[in-house]
C-alpha positions in Angstrom: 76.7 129.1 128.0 78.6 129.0 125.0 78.4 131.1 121.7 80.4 131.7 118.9 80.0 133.4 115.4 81.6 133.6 112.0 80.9 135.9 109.3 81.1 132.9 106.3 79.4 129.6 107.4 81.5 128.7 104.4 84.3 128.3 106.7 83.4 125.7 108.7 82.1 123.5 105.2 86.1 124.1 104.3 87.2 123.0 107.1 84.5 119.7 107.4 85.1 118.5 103.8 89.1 117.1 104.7 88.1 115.3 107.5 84.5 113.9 107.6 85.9 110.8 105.2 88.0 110.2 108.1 86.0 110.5 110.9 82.6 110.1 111.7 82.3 111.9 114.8 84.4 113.9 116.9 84.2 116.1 120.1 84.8 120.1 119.4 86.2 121.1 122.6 85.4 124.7 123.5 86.9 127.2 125.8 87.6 130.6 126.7 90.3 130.2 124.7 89.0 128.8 121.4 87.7 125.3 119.8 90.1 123.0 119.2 89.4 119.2 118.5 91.6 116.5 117.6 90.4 112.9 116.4 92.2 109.4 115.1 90.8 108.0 112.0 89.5 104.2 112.0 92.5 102.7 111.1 95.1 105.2 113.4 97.4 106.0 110.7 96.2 109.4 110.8 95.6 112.0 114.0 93.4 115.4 113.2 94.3 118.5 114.9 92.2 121.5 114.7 92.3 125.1 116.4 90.0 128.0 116.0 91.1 130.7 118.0 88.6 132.8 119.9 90.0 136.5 119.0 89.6 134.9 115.3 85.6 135.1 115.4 83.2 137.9 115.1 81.9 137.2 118.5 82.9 134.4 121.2 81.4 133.5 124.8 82.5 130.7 126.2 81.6 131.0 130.3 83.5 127.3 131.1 85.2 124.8 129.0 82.7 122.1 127.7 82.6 119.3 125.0 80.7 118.9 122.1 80.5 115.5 120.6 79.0 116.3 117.1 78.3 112.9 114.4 80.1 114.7 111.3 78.0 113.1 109.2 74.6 114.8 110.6 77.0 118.2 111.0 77.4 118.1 107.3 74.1 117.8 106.2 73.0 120.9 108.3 76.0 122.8 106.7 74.8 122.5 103.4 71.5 124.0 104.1 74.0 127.3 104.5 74.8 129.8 102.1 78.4 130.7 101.3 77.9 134.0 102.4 75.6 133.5 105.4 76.4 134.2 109.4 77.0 131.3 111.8 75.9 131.1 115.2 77.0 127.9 117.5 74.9 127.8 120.5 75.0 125.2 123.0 73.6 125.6 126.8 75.5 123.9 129.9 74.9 120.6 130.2 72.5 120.5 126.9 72.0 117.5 125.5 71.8 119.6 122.0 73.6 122.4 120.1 72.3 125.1 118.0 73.5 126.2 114.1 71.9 129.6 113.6 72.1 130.6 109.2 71.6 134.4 108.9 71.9 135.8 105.5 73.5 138.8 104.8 70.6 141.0 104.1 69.2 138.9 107.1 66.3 138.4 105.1 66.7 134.8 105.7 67.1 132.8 109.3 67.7 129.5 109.8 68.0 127.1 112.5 68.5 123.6 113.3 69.3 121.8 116.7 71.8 119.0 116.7 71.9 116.1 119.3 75.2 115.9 121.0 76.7 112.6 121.1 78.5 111.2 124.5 82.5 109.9 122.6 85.2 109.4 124.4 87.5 112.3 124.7 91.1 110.9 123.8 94.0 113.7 124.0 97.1 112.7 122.3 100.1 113.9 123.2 102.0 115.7 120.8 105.7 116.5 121.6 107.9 118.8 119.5 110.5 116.8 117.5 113.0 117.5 115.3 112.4 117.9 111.4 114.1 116.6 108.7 112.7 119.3 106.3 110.4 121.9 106.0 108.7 122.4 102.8 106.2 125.3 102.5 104.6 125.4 98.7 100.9 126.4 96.9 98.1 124.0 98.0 97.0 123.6 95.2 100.5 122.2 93.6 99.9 119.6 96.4 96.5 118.8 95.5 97.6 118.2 92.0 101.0 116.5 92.5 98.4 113.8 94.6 95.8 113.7 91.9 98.3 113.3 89.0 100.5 110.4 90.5 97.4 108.8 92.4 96.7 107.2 88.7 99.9 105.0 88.8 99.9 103.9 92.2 98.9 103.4 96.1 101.9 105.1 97.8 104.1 107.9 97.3 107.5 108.2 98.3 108.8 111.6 99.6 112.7 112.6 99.1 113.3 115.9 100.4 116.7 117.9 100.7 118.0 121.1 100.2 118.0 120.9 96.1 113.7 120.2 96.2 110.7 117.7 96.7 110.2 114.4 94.6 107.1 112.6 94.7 107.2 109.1 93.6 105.0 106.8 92.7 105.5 103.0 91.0 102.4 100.5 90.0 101.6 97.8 88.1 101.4 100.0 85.0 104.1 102.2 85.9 105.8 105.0 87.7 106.3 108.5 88.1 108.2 111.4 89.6 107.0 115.0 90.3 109.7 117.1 91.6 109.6 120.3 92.9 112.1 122.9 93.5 112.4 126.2 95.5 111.5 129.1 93.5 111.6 133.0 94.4 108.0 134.2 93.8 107.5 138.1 94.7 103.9 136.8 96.2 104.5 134.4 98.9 102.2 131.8 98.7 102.5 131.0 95.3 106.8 130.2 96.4 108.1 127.3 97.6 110.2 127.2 100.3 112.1 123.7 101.8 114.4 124.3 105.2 116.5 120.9 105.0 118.7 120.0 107.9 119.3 116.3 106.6 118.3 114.1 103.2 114.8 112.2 104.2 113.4 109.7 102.3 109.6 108.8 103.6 106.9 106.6 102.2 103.0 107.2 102.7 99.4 106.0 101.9 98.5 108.5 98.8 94.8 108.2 99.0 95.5 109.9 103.1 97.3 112.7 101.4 94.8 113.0 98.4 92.3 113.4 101.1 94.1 116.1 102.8 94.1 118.2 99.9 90.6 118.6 100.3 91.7 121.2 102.6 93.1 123.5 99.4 90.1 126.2 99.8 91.5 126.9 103.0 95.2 128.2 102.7 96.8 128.8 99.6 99.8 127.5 101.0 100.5 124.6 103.0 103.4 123.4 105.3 105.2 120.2 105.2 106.8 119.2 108.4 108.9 116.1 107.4 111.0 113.7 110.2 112.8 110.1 110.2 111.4 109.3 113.3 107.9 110.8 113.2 104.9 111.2 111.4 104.9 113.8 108.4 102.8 116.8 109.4 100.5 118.4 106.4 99.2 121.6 108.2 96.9 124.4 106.4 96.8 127.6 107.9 93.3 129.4 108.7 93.7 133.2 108.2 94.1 134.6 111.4 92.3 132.2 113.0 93.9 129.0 113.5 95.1 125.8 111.8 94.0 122.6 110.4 96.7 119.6 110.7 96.8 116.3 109.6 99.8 113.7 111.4 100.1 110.6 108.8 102.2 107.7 109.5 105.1 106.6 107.1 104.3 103.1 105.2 107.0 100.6 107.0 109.0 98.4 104.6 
C-alpha cells in the first residue's frame, strides 16, 4: 500500500508545468524512501530528474517500492480540478491497475476524488556519474526566466560563456543579436545573489526554447543552480524546500 500527502496540491501543479511539454508520460517511482522519477524527452537532448523525499511530506507510507506509470497529460487535467491551498492524497494499492488523487480543502468542506489508470512504460534508469564542473553559477530564477524570454526574440540558441568575472548569454539571428551578462553581486538575502564557482573559462551552446521551458520551474525555487562542464551536459537544477529537487540535463548544440 502506498500513501503520501502534501499540504499544497499546488506543489505538484509547480512541479508538472516544466515538464509535461517534454514528456507525455512518465513512471513516478515510489519507495520507502521517497518518489523520484526520471524521464528523456522525445528527441533525448534532454533527461528529467526528480526527487521528493519522504521526511519532506505531511505523511508517507510506502510498505514496498512500486511504479507508477502516470500519462502527464491526464495527471494534469485532474490537477487543475485542485485548489492552491487544498490537501493531496496519492493512493495507489499493490498491484492496482489505478491510483488515487484525494483534494481536501482546508476547511475540509470540500473533498474530491478521482482515480487515474496507470499505464505499463518502460522503466529506463540512466546512469548519472559525478563529473567535473567547469562553473557553478547559482542566481534568482526569475533572472533566468527573463534572460530566456528577452533573448529568445532574436534567436534559436544561446551561447553560455562563464568564468570567474560573470555569465553571458548570447544570442545571434537573422535580425540580430544580443548579450545579457551577469555578474556576481553580494546581496544580504541569498537568493536574490549570484554566485559563479569557476575552475576554468567554458564556452557552451544550447537549444533556448529547452531552457525557456525550464524556467517554467521559477514558482518553485527562487534560486536556481547552474552546473556547467566541457564534457557534459549543463545541469539547470531548482531546489524544492526541504523536500527535494527538480533537474533538467540538456545537451550542448554541436558545431
Amino acid at each position: 500500500m502506498f500513501e503520501a500527502r502534501l499540504l499544497k496540491a499546488s506543489l505538484l501543479k509547480k512541479i508538472l508545468e516544466p515538464i509535461k511539454d517534454l514528456v507525455d508520460s512518465a513512471n513516478f517511482d515510489c519507495s520507502p524512501v521517497g518518489i523520484s522519477l526520471q524521464a528523456m524527452d522525445s528527441t533525448h537532448v534532454t533527461l528529467i530528474t526528480l526527487l521528493l523525499r519522504s521526511d519532506g511530506f505531511d505523511s508517507y507510507n510506502c510498505d514496498r517500492s512500486l511504479s507508477l506509470g502516470l500519462s502527464l497529460v491526464s495527471l494534469n487535467k485532474i490537477l487543475k480540478c485542485a485548489g492552491n491551498d487544498d490537501f493531496l492524497t496519492i493512493k495507489a494499492r499493490d498491484e492496482a491497475d489505478t491510483v488515487t488523487f484525494v483534494f481536501e480543502s482546508p476547511k475540509s468542506d470540500r473533498i474530491s476524488d478521482f482515480e487515474v489508470k496507470l499505464l505499463e512504460l518502460k522503466n529506463d534508469q540512466y546512469n548519472i556519474r559525478d563529473s567535473d564542473y567547469s562553473a557553478v553559477v547559482k542566481m534568482p530564477s526569475a533572472e533566468l526566466q527573463r534572460i530566456c524570454r528577452d533573448l529568445s526574440i532574436m534567436g534559436e540558441n544561446v551561447t553560455i560563456t562563464a568564468n570567474k568575472e560573470g555569465v553571458k548569454f548570447s544570442v545571434s539571428g537573422d535580425s540580430g543579436s544580443g548579450n545579457i551578462t551577469v555578474r556576481p553581486t553580494t546581496d544580504t538575502e541569498a537568493d536574490l545573489a549570484t554566485t559563479i564557482e569557476s575552475k576554468e573559462p567554458v564556452v557552451l551552446s544550447f537549444a533556448l526554447k529547452f531552457l525557456s521551458n525550464f524556467t517554467k520551474a521559477t514558482p518553485l525555487s527562487p534560486t536556481v543552480k547552474l552546473t556547467i562542464s566541457e564534457t557534459d551536459p549543463i545541469v539547470i537544477e531548482y531546489k524544492i524546500d526541504d523536500i527535494g529537487y527538480l533537474r533538467f540535463f540538456l545537451a550542448p548544440k554541436m558545431d
